[in-house]
N, C-alpha and C positions, 0 to 999 in steps of 0.2 A: 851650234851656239850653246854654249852652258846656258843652265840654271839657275838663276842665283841657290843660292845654299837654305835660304830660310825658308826660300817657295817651295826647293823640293823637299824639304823637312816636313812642311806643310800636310804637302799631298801624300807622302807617305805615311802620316798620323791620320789621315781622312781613310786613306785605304785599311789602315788596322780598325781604327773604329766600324766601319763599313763591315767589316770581318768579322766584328765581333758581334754586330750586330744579324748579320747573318746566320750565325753560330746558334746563336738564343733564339732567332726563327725557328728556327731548325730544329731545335731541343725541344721547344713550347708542343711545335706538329707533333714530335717524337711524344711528348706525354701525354698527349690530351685524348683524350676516351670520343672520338665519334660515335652520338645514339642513333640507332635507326629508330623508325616516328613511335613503337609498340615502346622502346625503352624510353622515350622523349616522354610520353604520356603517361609514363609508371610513376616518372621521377617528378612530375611535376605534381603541387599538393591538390589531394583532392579534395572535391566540392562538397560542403558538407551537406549532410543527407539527414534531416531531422526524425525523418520516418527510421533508418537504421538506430541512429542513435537513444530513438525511445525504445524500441527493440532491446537494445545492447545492454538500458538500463533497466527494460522489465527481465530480462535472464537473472541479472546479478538481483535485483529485487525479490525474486521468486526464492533464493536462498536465505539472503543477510536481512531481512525483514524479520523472518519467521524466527532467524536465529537469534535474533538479539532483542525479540519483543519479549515487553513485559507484559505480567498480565495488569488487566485492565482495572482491576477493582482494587488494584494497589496505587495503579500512576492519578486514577482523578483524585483518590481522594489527599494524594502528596500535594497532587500539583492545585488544588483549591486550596492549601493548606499554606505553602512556600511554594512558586512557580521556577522559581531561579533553583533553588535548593531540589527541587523534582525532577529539573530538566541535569541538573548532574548527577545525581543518585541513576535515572535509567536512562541515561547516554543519550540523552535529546539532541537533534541535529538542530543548531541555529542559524539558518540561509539568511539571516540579517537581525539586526534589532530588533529587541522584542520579540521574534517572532522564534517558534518551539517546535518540531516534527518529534513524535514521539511516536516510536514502533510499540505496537502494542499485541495482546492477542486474549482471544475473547472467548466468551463460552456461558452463552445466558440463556435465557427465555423469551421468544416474541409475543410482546404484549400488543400489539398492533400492525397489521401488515397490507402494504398495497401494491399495486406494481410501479411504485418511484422509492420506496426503501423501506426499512422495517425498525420499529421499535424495539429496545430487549429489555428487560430485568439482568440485570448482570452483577452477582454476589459482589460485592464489599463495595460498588457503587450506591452514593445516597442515592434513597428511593426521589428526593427531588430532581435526580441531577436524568434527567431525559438521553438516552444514549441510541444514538440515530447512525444505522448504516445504510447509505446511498447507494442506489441501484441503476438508476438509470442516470438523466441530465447533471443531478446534484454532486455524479462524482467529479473530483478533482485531479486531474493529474500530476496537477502543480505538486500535489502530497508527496507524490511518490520520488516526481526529480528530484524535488529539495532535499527531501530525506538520504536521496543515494548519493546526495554531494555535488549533483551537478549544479554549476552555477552558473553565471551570467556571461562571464567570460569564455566558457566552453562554447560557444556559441559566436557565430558572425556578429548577430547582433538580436534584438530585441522581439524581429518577427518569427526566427529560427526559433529566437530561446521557450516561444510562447509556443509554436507547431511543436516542439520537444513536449512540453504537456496537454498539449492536444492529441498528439498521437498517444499517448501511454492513458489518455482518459479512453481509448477507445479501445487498447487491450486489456485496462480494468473493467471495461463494460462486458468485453467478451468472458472474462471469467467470472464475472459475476455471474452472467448468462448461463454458465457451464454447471455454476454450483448451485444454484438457484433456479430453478426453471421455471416455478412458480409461483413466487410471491407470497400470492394469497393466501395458500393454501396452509402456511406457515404457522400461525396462530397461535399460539401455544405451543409449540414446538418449540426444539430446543436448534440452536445455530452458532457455530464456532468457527473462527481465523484467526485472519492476523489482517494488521494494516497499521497507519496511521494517525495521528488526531495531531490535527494543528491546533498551535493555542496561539494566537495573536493577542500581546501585551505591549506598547510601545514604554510604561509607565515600568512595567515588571510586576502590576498589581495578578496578584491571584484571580483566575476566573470564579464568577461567585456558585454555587451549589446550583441553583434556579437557571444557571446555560445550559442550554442543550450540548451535550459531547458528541462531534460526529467522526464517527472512524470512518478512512477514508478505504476502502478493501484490498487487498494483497490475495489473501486466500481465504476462503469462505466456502462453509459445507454446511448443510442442512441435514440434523441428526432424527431422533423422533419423539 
């Protein structure tokens, strides 16, 4: 018995379709990269690791800190003077409003010394202006990420971003530890680095003479 004409038109459009679709099976298998699980586990992103990451940024720290500090007894008295105008002249890092990281580098005299940080005398700063390096609890890590540009988004989210300056407060503690071994013993003695000094201003008013400036430490050595 024939077929009618349009039925087996039909079927034979179902079977090219069918064909073609088979074809593009067949291509897709042909191209696709099977991983086995060590490739599966390369390519998938990795978890981020806050403890590396402050690592990563105390490396690049240990260079570009010390290279691009000014000295110290030029930026307070700019930045008590014009804080906006200071923070352009010596390339201040701005992690938000108002707020200032300024690479600096240092080279005074300790006029008082404990084991939680030391006072200095440091030429061209006012003698009112208190200049305080932190030694143990009072450092900040925060200094050092903001400074090297890492920001908020580099981060999963809010707990990473904060273990990010937790961990680099603890490799600024070890090298304080390294350069410092004693504290006390310091006294009149002379002391030089590099680090840090936040100036938080939400207003842009200049900090006044009478604040205490605290350098946050990068690199520090105790002279004689």
């Amino acid at each position: 018995m024939l077929q009618p004409a349009g039925k087996s038109k039909s079927r034979r459009n179902l079977f090219i379709v069918l064909g073609i679709i088979v074809v593009l099976i067949i291509a897709m298998i042909l191209s696709t990269k099977f991983l086995n699980p060590q490739e599966l586990t390369a390519a998938l992103p990795k978890k981020f690791d806050p403890k590396q990451a402050a690592s990563d940024l105390w490396g690049k720290a240990q260079t570009e800190i010390p290279d691009n500090a000014q000295p110290l007894g030029e930026v307070v008295p700019a930045m008590q003077k014009d804080l906006k105008a200071a923070a352009t002249k010596y390339k201040a890092v701005s992690p938000a409003e108002g707020a200032y990281d300024f690479p600096v580098k240092f080279d005074g005299t300790v006029t008082d010394a404990s084991a939680g940080s030391l006072r200095l005398s440091v030429p061209g700063v006012p003698k009112e202006t208190v200049v305080i390096i932190p030694l143990t609890t009072a450092i900040n890590g925060s200094a050092v990420r903001d400074a090297m540009g890492f920001k908020f988004g580099d981060a999963p989210g809010q707990t990473d971003y904060q273990f990010v300056a937790d961990e680099l407060k603890k490799l600024m503690q070890e090298q304080v530890k390294s350069g410092v071994s004693d504290p006390a013993s310091l006294k009149g003695k002379k002391v030089s680095g590099t680090g840090v000094v936040v100036v938080l201003s939400p207003s842009g008013a200049p900090p006044p003479p009478a604040k205490p400036v605290n350098v946050q430490p990068v690199t520090i050595k105790a002279g004689s």
